[in-house]
C-alpha positions in Angstrom: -17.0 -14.4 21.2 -14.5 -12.8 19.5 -11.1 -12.6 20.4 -9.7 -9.4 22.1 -7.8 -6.6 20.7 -5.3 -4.3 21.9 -3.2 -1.4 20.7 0.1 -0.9 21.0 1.6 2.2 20.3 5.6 4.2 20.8 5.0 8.1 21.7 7.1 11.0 22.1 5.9 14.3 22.0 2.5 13.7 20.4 0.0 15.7 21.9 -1.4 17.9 19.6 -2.2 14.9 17.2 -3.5 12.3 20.1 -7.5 13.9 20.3 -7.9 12.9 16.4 -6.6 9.7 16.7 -8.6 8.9 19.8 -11.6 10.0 18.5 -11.1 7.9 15.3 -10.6 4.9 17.1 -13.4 5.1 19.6 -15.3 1.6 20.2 -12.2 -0.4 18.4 -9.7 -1.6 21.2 -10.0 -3.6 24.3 -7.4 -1.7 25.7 -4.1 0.6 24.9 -0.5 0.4 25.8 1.4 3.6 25.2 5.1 2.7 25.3 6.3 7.0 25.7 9.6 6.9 24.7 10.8 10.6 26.6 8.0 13.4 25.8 7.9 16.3 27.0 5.0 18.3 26.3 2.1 16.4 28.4 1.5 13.1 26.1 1.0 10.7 28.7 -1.9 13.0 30.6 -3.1 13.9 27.3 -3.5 10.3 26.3 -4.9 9.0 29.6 -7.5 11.9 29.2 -7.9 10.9 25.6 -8.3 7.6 26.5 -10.4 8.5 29.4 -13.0 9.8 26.7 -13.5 6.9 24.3 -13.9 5.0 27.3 -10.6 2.3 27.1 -8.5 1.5 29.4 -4.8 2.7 29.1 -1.4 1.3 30.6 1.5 3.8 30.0 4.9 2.5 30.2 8.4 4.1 29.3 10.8 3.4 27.9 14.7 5.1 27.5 15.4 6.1 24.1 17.9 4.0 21.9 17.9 5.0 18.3 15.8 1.9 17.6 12.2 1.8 16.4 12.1 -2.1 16.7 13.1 -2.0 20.5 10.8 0.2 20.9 8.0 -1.2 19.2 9.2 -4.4 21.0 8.8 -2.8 24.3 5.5 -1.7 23.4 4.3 -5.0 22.1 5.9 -6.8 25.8 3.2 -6.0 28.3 0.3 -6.9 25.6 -2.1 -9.5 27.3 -4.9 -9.7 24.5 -5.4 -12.3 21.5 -4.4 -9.5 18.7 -2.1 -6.3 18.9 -2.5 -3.5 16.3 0.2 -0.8 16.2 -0.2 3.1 15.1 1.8 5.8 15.5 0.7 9.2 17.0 0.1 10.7 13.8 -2.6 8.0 12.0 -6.2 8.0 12.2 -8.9 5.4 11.2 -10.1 5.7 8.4 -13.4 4.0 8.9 -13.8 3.0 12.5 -17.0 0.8 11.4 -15.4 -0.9 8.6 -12.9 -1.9 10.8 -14.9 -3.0 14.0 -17.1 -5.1 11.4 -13.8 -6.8 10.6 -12.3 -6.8 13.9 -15.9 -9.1 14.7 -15.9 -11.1 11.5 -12.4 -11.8 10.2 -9.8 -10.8 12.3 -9.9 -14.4 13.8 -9.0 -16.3 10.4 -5.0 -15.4 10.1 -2.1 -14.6 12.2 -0.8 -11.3 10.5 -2.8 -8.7 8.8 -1.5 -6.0 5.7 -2.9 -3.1 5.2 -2.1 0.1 3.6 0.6 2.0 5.5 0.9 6.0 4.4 4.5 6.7 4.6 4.6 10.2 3.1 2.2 13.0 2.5 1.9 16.1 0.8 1.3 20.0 2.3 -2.4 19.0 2.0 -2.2 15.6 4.0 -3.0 13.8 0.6 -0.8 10.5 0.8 2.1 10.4 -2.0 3.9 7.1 -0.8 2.0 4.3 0.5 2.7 0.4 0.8 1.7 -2.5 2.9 2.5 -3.1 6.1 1.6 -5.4 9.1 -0.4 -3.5 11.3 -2.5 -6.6 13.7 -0.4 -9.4 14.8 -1.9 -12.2 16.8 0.4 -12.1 20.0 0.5 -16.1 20.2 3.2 -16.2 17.6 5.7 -13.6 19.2 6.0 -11.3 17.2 9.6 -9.6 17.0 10.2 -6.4 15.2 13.8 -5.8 13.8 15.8 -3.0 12.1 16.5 -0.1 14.1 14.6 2.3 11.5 12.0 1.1 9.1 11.0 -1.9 11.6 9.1 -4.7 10.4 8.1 -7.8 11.5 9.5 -10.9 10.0 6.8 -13.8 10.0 7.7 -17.3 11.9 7.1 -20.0 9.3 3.8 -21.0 9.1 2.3 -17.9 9.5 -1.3 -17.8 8.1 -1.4 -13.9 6.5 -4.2 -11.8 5.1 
């Protein structure tokens, strides 16, 4: 069996881009946790009915704004029950849902932290123009913290088997 999967993501006013993501991630997670961080244009219902439709369960959570991307992230990544977390933000997509749940089934197992290509800036035709790698699954049994108020990241506890 494999081991369970969760996303964990930090939202504020993403409503007009939760039905792509959603439909791009359809089939991948055992369940979501949306930390919303103060929106006000009908995220949360959106993403219940978003998650509703792809068939996962959803817990939403808030959380008071502080000018810090890692508390947040932290706060998202606290009520997380499942073997693995991933992480997006309201604006990414899957690229190729069945490349990932082939993954997800196979490999995801073999390391505690996984890379993969994070798209940090695009151009006017959504064509990326700075990407770099970034840990985006964490295995929740070696408690992972994320630090820096703005460009968070998660520093890896020694021993740390990475892919």
């Amino acid at each position: 069996m494999r081991p369970s999967l969760a996303l964990a993501m930090i939202s504020k006013n993403e409503a007009h881009n939760f039905p792509e993501l959603f439909d791009s991630i359809k089939g991948c997670f055992d369940k979501i946790y949306l930390t919303d961080t103060g929106s006000t244009d009908g995220t949360v219902d959106i993403a219940r009915q978003c998650a509703e439709k792809i068939g996962v369960p959803i817990e939403i959570n808030t959380f008071e704004w502080v000018k810090d991307f890692a508390a947040a992230r932290n706060a998202s990544f606290a009520p997380v029950t499942e073997d693995f977390i991933m992480w997006m933000d309201g604006d990414d997509s899957l690229r190729n849902r069945e490349a990932f749940i082939l993954w997800r089934n196979t490999a995801m197992e073999f390391a505690d932290m996984h890379l993969a290509t994070y798209d940090y800036a695009n151009d006017d035709k959504g064509t990326a123009v700075v990407s770099f790698l970034r840990e985006r699954v964490v295995r929740r049994s070696i408690n992972p913290q994320w630090r820096y108020f703005v460009h968070e990241g998660i520093i890896p506890p020694p021993g740390t088997k990475m892919n």
